[in-house]
One Martini backbone bead per residue (centre of mass of N, CA, C, O) as a GRO file, in nm:
protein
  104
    1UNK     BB    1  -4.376   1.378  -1.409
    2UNK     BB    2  -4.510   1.123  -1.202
    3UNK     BB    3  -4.557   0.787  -1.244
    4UNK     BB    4  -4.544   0.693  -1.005
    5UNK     BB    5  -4.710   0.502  -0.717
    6UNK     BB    6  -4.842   0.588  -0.413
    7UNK     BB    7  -4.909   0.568  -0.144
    8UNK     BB    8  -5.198   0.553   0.116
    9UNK     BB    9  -5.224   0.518   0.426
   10UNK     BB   10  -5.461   0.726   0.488
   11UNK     BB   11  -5.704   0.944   0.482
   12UNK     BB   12  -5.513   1.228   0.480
   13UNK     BB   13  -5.385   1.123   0.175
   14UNK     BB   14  -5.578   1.105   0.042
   15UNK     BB   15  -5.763   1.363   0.030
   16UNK     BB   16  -5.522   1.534  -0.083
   17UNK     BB   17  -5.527   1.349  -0.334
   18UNK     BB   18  -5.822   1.451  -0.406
   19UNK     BB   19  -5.717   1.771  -0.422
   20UNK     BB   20  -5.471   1.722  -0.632
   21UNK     BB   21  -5.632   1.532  -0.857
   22UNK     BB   22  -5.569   1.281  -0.827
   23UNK     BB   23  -5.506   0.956  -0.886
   24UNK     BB   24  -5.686   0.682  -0.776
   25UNK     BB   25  -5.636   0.357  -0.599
   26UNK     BB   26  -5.800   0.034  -0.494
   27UNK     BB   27  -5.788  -0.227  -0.244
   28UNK     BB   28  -5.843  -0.567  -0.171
   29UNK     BB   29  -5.823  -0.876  -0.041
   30UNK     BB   30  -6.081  -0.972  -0.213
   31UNK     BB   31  -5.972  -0.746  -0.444
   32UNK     BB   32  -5.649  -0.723  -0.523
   33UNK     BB   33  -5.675  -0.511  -0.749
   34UNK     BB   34  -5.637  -0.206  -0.913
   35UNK     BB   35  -5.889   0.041  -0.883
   36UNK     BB   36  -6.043   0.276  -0.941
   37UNK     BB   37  -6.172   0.512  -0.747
   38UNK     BB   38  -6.490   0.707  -0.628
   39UNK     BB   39  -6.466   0.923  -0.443
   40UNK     BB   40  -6.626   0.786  -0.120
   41UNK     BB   41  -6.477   0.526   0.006
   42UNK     BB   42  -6.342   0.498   0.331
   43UNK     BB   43  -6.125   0.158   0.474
   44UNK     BB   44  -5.918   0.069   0.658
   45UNK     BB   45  -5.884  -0.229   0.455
   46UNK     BB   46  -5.793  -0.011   0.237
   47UNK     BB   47  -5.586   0.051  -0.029
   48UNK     BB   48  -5.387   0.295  -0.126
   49UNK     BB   49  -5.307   0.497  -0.446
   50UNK     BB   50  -5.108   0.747  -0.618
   51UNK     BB   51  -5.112   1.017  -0.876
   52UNK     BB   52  -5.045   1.287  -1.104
   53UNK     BB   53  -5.186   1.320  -1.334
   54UNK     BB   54  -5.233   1.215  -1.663
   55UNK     BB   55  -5.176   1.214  -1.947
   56UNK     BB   56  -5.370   1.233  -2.238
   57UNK     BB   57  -5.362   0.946  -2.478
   58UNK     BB   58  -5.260   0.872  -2.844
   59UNK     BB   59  -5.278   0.661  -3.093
   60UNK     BB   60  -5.063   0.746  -3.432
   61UNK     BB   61  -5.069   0.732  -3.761
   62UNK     BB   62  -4.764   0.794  -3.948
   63UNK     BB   63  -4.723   0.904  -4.293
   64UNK     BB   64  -4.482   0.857  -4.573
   65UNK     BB   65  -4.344   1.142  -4.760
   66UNK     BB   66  -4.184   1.241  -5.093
   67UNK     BB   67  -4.095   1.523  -5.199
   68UNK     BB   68  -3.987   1.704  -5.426
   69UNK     BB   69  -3.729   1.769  -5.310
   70UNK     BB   70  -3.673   1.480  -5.125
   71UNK     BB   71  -3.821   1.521  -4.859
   72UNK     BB   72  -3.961   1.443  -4.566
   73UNK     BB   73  -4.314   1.346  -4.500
   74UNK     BB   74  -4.510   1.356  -4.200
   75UNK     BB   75  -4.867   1.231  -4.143
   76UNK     BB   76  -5.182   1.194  -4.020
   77UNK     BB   77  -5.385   0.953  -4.065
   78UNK     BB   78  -5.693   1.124  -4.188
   79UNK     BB   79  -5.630   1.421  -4.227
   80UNK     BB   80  -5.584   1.727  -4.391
   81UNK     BB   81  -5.279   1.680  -4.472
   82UNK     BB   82  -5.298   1.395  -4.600
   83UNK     BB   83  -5.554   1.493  -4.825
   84UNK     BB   84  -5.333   1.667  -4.954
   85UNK     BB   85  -5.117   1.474  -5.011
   86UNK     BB   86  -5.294   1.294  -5.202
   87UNK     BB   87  -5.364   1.446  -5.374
   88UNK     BB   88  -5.043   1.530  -5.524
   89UNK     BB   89  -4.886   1.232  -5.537
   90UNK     BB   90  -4.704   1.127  -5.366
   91UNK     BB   91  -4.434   0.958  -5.263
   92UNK     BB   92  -4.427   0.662  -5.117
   93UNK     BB   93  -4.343   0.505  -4.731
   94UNK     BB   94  -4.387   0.296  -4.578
   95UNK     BB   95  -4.156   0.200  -4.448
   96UNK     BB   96  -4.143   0.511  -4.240
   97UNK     BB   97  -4.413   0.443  -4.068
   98UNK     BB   98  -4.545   0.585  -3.765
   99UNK     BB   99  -4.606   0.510  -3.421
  100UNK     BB  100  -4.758   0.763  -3.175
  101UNK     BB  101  -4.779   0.920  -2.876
  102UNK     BB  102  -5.049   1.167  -2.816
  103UNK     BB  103  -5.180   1.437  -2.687
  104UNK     BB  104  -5.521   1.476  -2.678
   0.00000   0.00000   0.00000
Protein backbone atom coordinates (compact mmCIF):
# COMPACT_ATOMS: atom_id res chain seq x y z
CA UNK A 1 0.00 0.00 0.00
CA UNK A 2 1.37 3.70 -0.88
CA UNK A 3 2.31 5.54 1.55
CA UNK A 4 3.20 8.59 -0.79
CA UNK A 5 0.73 11.42 -1.04
CA UNK A 6 -0.65 12.09 -4.76
CA UNK A 7 -1.41 15.82 -5.83
CA UNK A 8 -5.45 16.16 -6.76
CA UNK A 9 -5.33 18.62 -9.44
CA UNK A 10 -8.97 19.19 -10.24
CA UNK A 11 -12.85 18.20 -9.09
CA UNK A 12 -12.56 15.10 -11.10
CA UNK A 13 -9.68 13.79 -9.20
CA UNK A 14 -10.89 14.77 -5.76
CA UNK A 15 -14.17 13.36 -6.08
CA UNK A 16 -12.50 10.02 -7.32
CA UNK A 17 -10.45 9.76 -4.51
CA UNK A 18 -12.87 10.37 -1.83
CA UNK A 19 -15.23 7.80 -4.15
CA UNK A 20 -11.95 5.60 -3.11
CA UNK A 21 -12.45 6.26 0.46
CA UNK A 22 -8.87 7.95 0.13
CA UNK A 23 -7.56 9.72 2.82
CA UNK A 24 -7.30 13.56 1.36
CA UNK A 25 -6.27 16.73 2.66
CA UNK A 26 -6.00 20.30 1.41
CA UNK A 27 -4.73 23.77 1.98
CA UNK A 28 -4.66 27.49 0.87
CA UNK A 29 -2.39 30.22 0.48
CA UNK A 30 -3.94 31.71 3.60
CA UNK A 31 -3.67 28.42 6.07
CA UNK A 32 -0.21 26.62 4.18
CA UNK A 33 -0.60 23.65 6.50
CA UNK A 34 -2.00 20.52 5.29
CA UNK A 35 -5.17 19.48 6.90
CA UNK A 36 -7.31 16.65 6.77
CA UNK A 37 -10.42 17.83 3.91
CA UNK A 38 -14.15 18.01 5.45
CA UNK A 39 -15.53 16.29 2.22
CA UNK A 40 -17.70 19.05 1.15
CA UNK A 41 -16.02 22.12 0.08
CA UNK A 42 -14.14 22.29 -3.33
CA UNK A 43 -12.40 26.13 -4.24
CA UNK A 44 -10.68 26.08 -7.06
CA UNK A 45 -7.68 27.71 -4.69
CA UNK A 46 -7.34 24.87 -2.75
CA UNK A 47 -4.38 22.39 -3.33
CA UNK A 48 -5.94 18.92 -2.65
CA UNK A 49 -3.56 15.76 -2.22
CA UNK A 50 -4.82 12.25 -1.18
CA UNK A 51 -3.69 8.60 -0.86
CA UNK A 52 -5.34 5.33 0.05
CA UNK A 53 -6.22 4.99 2.97
CA UNK A 54 -3.64 3.72 6.02
CA UNK A 55 -3.94 1.23 8.08
CA UNK A 56 -4.61 2.95 11.92
CA UNK A 57 -1.71 1.73 14.43
CA UNK A 58 -1.05 1.70 18.19
CA UNK A 59 2.37 1.78 20.01
CA UNK A 60 2.50 -1.15 22.70
CA UNK A 61 5.12 -1.82 24.79
CA UNK A 62 6.12 -5.99 24.82
CA UNK A 63 8.04 -6.92 28.33
CA UNK A 64 11.08 -9.74 28.35
CA UNK A 65 10.41 -12.84 30.37
CA UNK A 66 12.75 -16.26 30.71
CA UNK A 67 10.54 -18.84 30.63
CA UNK A 68 11.69 -21.79 32.96
CA UNK A 69 12.73 -23.80 29.70
CA UNK A 70 15.44 -20.52 29.04
CA UNK A 71 13.15 -19.23 25.93
CA UNK A 72 12.40 -15.34 25.90
CA UNK A 73 9.01 -14.75 26.04
CA UNK A 74 7.42 -11.15 25.02
CA UNK A 75 4.16 -9.91 25.75
CA UNK A 76 2.47 -6.79 25.86
CA UNK A 77 2.30 -5.22 29.07
CA UNK A 78 -1.03 -5.23 30.62
CA UNK A 79 -2.49 -7.55 28.68
CA UNK A 80 -4.42 -11.08 29.80
CA UNK A 81 -1.26 -13.20 28.61
CA UNK A 82 1.08 -10.38 30.76
CA UNK A 83 -1.12 -10.93 33.96
CA UNK A 84 -0.36 -15.13 33.57
CA UNK A 85 3.10 -14.34 32.97
CA UNK A 86 3.35 -11.89 36.15
CA UNK A 87 1.52 -14.68 37.75
CA UNK A 88 4.06 -17.49 37.44
CA UNK A 89 6.67 -15.20 38.43
CA UNK A 90 9.30 -15.64 35.90
CA UNK A 91 12.57 -13.91 35.26
CA UNK A 92 12.25 -10.52 33.81
CA UNK A 93 14.62 -8.81 31.33
CA UNK A 94 13.94 -5.63 30.95
CA UNK A 95 16.54 -4.85 28.87
CA UNK A 96 14.71 -6.66 25.80
CA UNK A 97 11.92 -4.86 26.43
CA UNK A 98 10.64 -3.29 22.93
CA UNK A 99 8.09 -1.00 21.75
CA UNK A 100 6.41 -1.36 18.75
CA UNK A 101 3.56 -0.81 16.45
CA UNK A 102 0.94 -2.57 16.02
CA UNK A 103 -2.45 -2.37 13.56
CA UNK A 104 -5.36 -1.80 15.57
Amino acid sequence: MSVEWQALPNLRAVSNAQHGEWEIECRTLAAPDWKPWDGHVWKSFMDFRGRPEQPKTKTVKLVAYIMANGIFRWVEEGSMAHKDVVATKLRRVPAEDKTVEVEE
